[in-house]
Phi, psi and omega in degrees: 000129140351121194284314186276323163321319152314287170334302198282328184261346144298315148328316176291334180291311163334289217297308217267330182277310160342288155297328184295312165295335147343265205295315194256333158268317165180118146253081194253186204223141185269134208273160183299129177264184200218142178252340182168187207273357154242335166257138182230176176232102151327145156267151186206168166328117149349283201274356155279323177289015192253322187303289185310239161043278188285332190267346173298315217276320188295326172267352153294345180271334212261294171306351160282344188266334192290307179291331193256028175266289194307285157014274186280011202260308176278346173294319228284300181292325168275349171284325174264352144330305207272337185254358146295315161329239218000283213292349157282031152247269173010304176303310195287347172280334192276348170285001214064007186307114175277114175232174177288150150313125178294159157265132181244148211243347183233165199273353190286310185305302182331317183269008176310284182320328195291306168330319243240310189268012159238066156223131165258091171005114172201142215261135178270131164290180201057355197286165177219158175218155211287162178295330188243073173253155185265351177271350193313296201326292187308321194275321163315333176272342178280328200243311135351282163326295163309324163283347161114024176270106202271137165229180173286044159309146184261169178318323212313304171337310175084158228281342168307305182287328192293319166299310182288003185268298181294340175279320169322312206276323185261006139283348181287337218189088168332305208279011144311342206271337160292322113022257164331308149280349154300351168260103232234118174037046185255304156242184189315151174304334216267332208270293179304300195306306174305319151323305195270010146268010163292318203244015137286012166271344202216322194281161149330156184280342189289306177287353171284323159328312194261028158244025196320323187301356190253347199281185200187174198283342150290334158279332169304324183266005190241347186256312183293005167249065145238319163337098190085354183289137171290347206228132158057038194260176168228150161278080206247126196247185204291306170301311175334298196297315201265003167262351149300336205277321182281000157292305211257190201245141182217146185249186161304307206289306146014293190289303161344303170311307183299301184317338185257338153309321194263352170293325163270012166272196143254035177287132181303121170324002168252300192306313191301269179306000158285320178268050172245306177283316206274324174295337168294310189318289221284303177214128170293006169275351184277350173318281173313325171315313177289315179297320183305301191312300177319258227296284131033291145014287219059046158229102181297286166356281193310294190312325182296346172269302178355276180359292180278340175299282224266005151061069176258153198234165195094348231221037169308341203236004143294284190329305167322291178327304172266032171253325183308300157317323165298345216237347210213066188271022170243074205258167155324168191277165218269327171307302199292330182295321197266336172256003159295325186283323186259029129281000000 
């Protein structure tokens, strides 16, 4: 109940009983009584002693309301305390934002909040929200992204959305990526690394030189189809390549790629199988690579000795290609055949 309401209706109830005792029950005077050799009850009115009673008692209902008034005052403030922490972790999940845990003062947000900080958010495309929901803005933006839409964003955002943004940015447009990088320990490894092999397709070897810390096997196969290229090429001589080679960790499948990486440059078909022969010395995984270029080629022959020379094992479904080849020499191209096996 309202506090000054009270006031005001209690009071009127005084008055109007005050009276009521007054005017219709009796105005005589109540004679003094003696409680004891110093306290006594003055004589008075009738209808003020009736008075006294209700107003001790109106005013004992009015500090009861008054204390759970104070009460709900402090539920009232940790609860809104608690929602805010909340919808600021909300914010901060839909940023991807790493924070200290809130502390929560009630237990219903505590198990919310809890909830909240081993779960991650993730957005249904198409979804809406109502205009004065306070997340539309974050969640529009978001979604927005996630469909492949480059936007302006300010820090506010926080750096997570801004990286998915910068990934958006470099499929529209390569030459961002120097950009991207020049921003320093700001987002994930996976973002630089993905940057600076955006920006081995177009840039110097001087200017790739100075992100070297970023390179990977995708940046390697986009500088080794530049080689030697009339339009954007590079001059790379043989050791430069094979000490680009020897920085990253290579598998079987690895090699492959490469072989097929080195199919689209323009590097001359002597070089391409020397520098194979020099990756086989090193590692037998390199091997099938080496038979793929040899096929690539169109030197069957040649592969077939391989074969039998380095005495290789696995390789059933080249084999297979090349009696299939001999036999069929309009056989499927040699990538669809090699990407079938390694499905």
């Amino acid at each position: 109940m309202n506090i000054r309401m009270y006031i005001v209706g209690a009071t009127l109830f005084l008055i109007i009983t005050g009276w009521f005792v007054f005017a219709f029950i009796s105005q005589g005077y109540l004679p003094l009584i003696n409680i004891s050799d110093k306290y006594y009850i003055p004589e008075m009115p009738l209808a003020i002693s009736v008075l006294i009673p209700a107003g001790i008692l109106a005013i004992l209902s009015l500090l009861h309301i008054i204390f759970y008034k104070f009460i709900d005052y402090i539920k009232n403030r940790n609860m809104n305390s608690d929602f805010k922490k909340l919808e600021s972790a909300i914010f901060m999940n839909l940023k991807n934002k790493v924070e200290d845990k809130p502390q929560y003062s009630t237990r219903l947000y505590k198990d919310i909040g809890e909830l909240l900080t081993v779960s991650k958010i993730e957005l249904n495309n198409g979804a809406e929200l109502s205009e004065t929901n306070k997340f539309k803005n974050i969640v529009n933006t978001i979604l927005t992204i996630q469909n492949g839409t480059v936007l302006q964003l300010d820090h506010s955002v926080g750096y997570h959305i801004k990286e998915l943004n910068y990934l958006n940015m470099l499929r529209e447009d390569s030459h961002s990526a120097e950009s991207i990088l020049m921003e320093r320990g700001f987002y994930s490894d996976e973002l630089y690394s993905h940057a600076f092999a955006h920006l081995c397709k177009f840039a110097t070897y001087n200017t790739i030189q100075r992100y070297m810390k970023w390179f990977n096997i995708e940046a390697l196969f986009h500088i080794l189809q530049r080689v030697d290229a009339d339009s954007d090429g590079l001059i790379l001589s043989k050791g430069e390549i094979l000490d680009l080679i020897s920085t990253v960790p290579f598998s079987r499948d690895s090699y492959t790629r490469l072989a097929k990486a080195l199919k689209y440059s323009s590097m001359s078909p002597d070089f391409q199988l020397e520098l194979f022969k020099h990756l086989i010395e090193k590692s037998d995984d390199a091997i099938e690579g080496y038979l793929y270029t040899l096929l690539n080629l169109e030197m069957t022959k040649e592969a077939e000795d391989a074969i039998h020379e380095l005495q290789v094992e696995n390789i059933n479904h080249i084999k297979a290609y090349i009696v299939l080849k001999k036999h069929s020499p309009n056989l499927l191209a040699l990538d669809y055949f090699c990407d079938k096996h390694t499905k």
